[in-house]
C-alpha positions in Angstrom: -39.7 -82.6 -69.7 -37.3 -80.2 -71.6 -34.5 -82.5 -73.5 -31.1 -82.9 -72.2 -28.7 -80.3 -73.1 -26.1 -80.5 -76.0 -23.0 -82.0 -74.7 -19.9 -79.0 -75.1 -18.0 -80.1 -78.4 -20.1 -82.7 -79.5 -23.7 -82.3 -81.5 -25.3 -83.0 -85.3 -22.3 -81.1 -86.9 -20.4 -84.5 -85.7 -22.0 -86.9 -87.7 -19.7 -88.5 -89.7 -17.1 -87.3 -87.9 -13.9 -89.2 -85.6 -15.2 -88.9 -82.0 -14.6 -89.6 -78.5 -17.3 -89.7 -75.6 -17.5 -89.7 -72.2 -20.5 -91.2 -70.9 -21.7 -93.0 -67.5 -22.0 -96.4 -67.0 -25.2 -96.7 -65.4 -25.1 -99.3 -62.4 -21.7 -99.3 -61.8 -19.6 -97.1 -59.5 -16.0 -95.7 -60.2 -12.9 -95.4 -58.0 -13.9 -92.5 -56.1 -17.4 -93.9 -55.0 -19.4 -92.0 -57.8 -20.9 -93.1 -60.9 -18.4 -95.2 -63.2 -17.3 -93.6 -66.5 -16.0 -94.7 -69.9 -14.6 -93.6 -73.1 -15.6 -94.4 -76.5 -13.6 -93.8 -79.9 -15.0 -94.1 -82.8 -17.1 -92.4 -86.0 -20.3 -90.2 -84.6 -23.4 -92.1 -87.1 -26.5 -90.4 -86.3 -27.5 -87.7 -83.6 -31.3 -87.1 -82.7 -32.7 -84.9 -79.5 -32.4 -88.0 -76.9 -29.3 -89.8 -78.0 -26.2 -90.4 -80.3 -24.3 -93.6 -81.9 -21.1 -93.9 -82.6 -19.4 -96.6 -84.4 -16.4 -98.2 -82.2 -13.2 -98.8 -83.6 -14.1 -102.5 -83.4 -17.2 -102.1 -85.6 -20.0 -102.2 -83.0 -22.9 -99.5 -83.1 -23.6 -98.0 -79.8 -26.1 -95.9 -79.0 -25.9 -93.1 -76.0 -28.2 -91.3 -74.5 -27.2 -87.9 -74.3 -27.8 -87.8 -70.9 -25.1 -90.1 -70.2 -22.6 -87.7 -71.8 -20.0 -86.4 -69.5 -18.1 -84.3 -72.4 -16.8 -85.3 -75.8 -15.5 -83.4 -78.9 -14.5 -84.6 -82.1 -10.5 -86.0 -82.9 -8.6 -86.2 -86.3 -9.4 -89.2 -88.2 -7.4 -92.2 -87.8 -3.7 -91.8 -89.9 -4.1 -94.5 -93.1 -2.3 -97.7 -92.5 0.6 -96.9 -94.5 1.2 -93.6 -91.9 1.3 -96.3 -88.9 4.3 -98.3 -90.2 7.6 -97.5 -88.1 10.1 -95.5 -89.8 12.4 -98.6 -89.7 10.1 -100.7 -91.5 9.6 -98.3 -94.1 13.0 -98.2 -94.4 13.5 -101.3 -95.2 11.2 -101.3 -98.0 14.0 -99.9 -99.9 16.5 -102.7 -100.2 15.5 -103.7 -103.0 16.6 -100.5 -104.8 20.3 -101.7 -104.6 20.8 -104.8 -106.8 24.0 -105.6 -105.4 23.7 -104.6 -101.3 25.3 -106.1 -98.8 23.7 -106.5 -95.7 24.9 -107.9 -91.9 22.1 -107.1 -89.2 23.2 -105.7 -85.5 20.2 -106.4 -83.5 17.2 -104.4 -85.3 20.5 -102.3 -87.0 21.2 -103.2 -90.5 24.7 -102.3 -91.8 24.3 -101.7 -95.2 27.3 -101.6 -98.2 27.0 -101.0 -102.0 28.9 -100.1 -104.8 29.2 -96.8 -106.6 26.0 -95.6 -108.3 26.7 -93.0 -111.2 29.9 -92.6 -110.0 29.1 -91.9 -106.5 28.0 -94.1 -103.4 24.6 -93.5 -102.7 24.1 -92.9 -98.8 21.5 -94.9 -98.5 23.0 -98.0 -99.5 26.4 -97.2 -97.8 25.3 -96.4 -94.1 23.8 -98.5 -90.7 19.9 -98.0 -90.8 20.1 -96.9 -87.1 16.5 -97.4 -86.2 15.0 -99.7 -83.5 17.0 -101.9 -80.6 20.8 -103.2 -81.7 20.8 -105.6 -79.1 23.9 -103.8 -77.2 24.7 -101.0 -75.5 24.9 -98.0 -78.0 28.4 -96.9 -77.8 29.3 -100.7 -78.6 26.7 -100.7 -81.3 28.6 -97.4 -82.2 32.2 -99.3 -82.8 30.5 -102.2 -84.5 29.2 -99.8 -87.0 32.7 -98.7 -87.3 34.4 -101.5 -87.6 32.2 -102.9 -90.5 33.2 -99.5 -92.4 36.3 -99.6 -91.5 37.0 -103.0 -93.2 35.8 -102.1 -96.1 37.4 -98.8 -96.2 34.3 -96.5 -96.4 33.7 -94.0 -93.8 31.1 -94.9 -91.2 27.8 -92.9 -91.3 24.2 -94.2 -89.4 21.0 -93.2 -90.8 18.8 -91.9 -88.0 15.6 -90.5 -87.5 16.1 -86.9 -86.8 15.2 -86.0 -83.3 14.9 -89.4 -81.7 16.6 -90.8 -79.3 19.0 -92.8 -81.2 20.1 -89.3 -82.6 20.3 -87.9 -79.4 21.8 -90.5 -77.8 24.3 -91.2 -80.7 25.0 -87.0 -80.7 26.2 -87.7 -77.0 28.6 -90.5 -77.8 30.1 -87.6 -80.2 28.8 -88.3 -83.0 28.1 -85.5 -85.6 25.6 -84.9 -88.8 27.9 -86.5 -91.6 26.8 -83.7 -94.2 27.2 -80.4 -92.0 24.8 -77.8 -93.2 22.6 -80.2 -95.2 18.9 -80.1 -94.4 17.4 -83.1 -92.8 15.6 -85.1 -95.3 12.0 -86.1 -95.4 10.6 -89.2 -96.1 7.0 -89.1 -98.6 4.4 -91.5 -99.0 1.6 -91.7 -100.7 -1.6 -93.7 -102.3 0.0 -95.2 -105.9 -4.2 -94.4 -106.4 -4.4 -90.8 -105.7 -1.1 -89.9 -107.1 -2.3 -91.4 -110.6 -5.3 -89.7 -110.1 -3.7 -86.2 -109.9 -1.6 -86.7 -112.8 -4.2 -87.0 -115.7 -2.9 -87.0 -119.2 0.6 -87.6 -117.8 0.5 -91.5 -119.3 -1.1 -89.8 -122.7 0.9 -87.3 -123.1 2.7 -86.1 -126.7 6.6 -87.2 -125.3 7.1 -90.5 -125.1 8.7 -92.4 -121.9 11.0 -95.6 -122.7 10.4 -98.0 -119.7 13.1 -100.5 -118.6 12.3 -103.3 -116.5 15.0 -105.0 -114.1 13.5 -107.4 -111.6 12.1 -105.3 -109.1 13.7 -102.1 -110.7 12.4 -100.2 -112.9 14.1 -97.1 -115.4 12.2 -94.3 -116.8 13.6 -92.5 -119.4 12.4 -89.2 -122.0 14.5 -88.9 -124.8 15.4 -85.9 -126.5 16.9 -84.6 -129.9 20.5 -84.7 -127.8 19.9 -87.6 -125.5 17.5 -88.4 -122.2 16.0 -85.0 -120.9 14.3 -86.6 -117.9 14.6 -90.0 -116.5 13.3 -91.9 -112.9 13.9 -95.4 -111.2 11.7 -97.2 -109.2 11.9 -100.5 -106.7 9.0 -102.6 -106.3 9.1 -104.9 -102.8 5.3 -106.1 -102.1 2.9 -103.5 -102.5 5.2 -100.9 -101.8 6.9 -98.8 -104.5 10.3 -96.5 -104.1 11.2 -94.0 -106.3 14.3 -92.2 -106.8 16.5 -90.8 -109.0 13.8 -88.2 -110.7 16.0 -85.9 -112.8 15.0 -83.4 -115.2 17.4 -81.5 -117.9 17.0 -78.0 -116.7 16.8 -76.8 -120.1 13.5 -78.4 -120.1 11.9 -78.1 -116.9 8.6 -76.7 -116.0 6.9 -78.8 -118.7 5.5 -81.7 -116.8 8.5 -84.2 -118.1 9.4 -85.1 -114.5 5.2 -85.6 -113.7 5.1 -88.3 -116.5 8.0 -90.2 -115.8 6.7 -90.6 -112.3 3.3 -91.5 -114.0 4.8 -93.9 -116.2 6.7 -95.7 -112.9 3.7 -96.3 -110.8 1.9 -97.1 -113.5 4.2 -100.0 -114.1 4.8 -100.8 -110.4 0.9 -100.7 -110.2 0.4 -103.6 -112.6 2.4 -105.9 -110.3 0.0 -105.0 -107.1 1.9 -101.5 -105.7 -0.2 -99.3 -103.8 1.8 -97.5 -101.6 5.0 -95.2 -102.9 7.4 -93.0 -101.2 9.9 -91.0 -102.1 12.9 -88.9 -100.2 13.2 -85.4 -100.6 15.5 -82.5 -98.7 13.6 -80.6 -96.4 15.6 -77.5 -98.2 13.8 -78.2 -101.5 10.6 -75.8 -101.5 9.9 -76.6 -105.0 9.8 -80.4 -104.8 8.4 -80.4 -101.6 5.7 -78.3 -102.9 5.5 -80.4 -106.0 5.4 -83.8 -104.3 2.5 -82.6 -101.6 -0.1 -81.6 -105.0 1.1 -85.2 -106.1 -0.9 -86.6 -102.9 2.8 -87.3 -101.1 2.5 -86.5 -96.8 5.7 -86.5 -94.6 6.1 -89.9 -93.1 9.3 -88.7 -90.7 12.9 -87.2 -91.5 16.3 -88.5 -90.9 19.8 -87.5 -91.0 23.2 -89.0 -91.1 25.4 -88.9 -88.5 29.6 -90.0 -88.3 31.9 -90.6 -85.3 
């Protein structure tokens, strides 16, 4: 008896590979009178001339025949755990960048307030994170957001994820992007692990980094003959690290100054359990873009701000 014939998509190239198969469920009978059918997910283990296994999501081992195979082809593996948070969540990983923040929630909203930072006020810390359900209708969620602004005299921007339906529904209500002819930004995450990893030498390098700690904050900062010529901050909440504020003198970039001061941060952020690190970069910014990918950073999602 000749064997049963390879399955279109799926064969030994598989083998540890993501998977999903098709295959009949022998004794039962489907919807439509025929032979029932089922799908399995999961990593392809082993592959011989009568039949396959396949690992399920759920741990088990399950062998198929390949006669049983309907079709199949292999998927993308399954995103890390720290790609399946929701934008708002990772958000909110954040707050603790902003020693003095003031917070009032609307629903799943959170209004957010802070004072200047380097002169300026930092969007971040001065906007409603517009992300999940605010309990209310959205143009009454719109003039709470504008009433708490109001009171405190700032103008009254929502941070949204760019593209969703907040955003479009928020655009509707009139609504408009708060920095016209800015480029949406996108937020990076990435192992604390592999970024270490791809910055060898950066902790043992000739310059030295001065490291400040502040509760969960930390400040990076390379002296120079004049002052600091490169300098970072970081925000520890869990195992999750933020940075921000990387800065570089121009006069002495494209010398690896900015690499060790972010080597320096999640070093220290790694020796209190960090494992996971974003950062938020313009989507106009080639060169950091570029920079912060070889680093081991992926997009997570981007956002915008919008005002009435």
């Amino acid at each position: 008896m000749s064997p049963p014939a390879t399955p279109p998509g799926l064969g030994p190239h598989c083998v540890g590979r993501r998977v999903v198969v098709r295959r009949i469920v022998r004794g039962e009978t489907g919807p439509t009178g025929g032979p029932a059918m089922t799908d399995l997910l999961g990593e392809m283990t082993s592959w011989t001339s009568t039949d396959t296994t396949v690992r399920a999501e759920d741990g088990r081992e399950v062998s198929i025949p390949l006669a049983d195979i309907v079709s199949g082809k292999p998927v993308p593996p399954r995103p890390s755990v720290r790609l399946r948070v929701t934008p708002r969540e990772a958000h909110l990983r954040s707050l603790a960048m902003w020693p003095d923040l003031e917070t009032e929630p609307l629903g799943q909203w959170l209004l957010r307030s802070s004072g200047p930072s380097g002169g300026r006020l930092v969007a971040r810390a001065n906007s409603a994170l517009a992300m999940g359900d605010p309990g209310l209708l959205l143009d009454d969620a719109a003039a709470r957001v504008i009433e708490f602004y109001a009171r405190r005299d700032r103008p009254a921007w929502v941070q949204v994820e760019s593209g969703g339906d907040l955003d479009r529904g928020l655009v509707d209500l009139g609504w408009r992007p708060a920095r016209p002819g800015e480029a949406d930004t996108s937020f990076e995450i990435a192992s604390v692990a592999r970024v270490l990893r791809n910055l060898p030498g950066a902790l043992r390098g000739p310059t030295r980094v001065s490291l400040e700690e502040q509760g969960p904050r930390l400040l990076a900062t390379m002296a120079g003959p004049d002052g600091p010529v490169a300098r970072g901050r970081a925000a520890v909440d869990g195992d999750w690290v933020g940075l921000h504020d990387l800065w570089t003198d121009p006069a002495y970039r494209r010398r690896g100054l900015s690499s060790s001061v972010v080597a320096h941060l999640l070093d220290a952020a790694a020796a209190t359990g960090a494992t996971t690190a974003y950062l938020q970069v313009r989507l106009d910014n080639p060169a950091a873009l570029a920079l912060y990918e070889g680093l081991g950073f992926a997009p997570h999602h981007s956002y915008r701000y919008l005002t009435p």
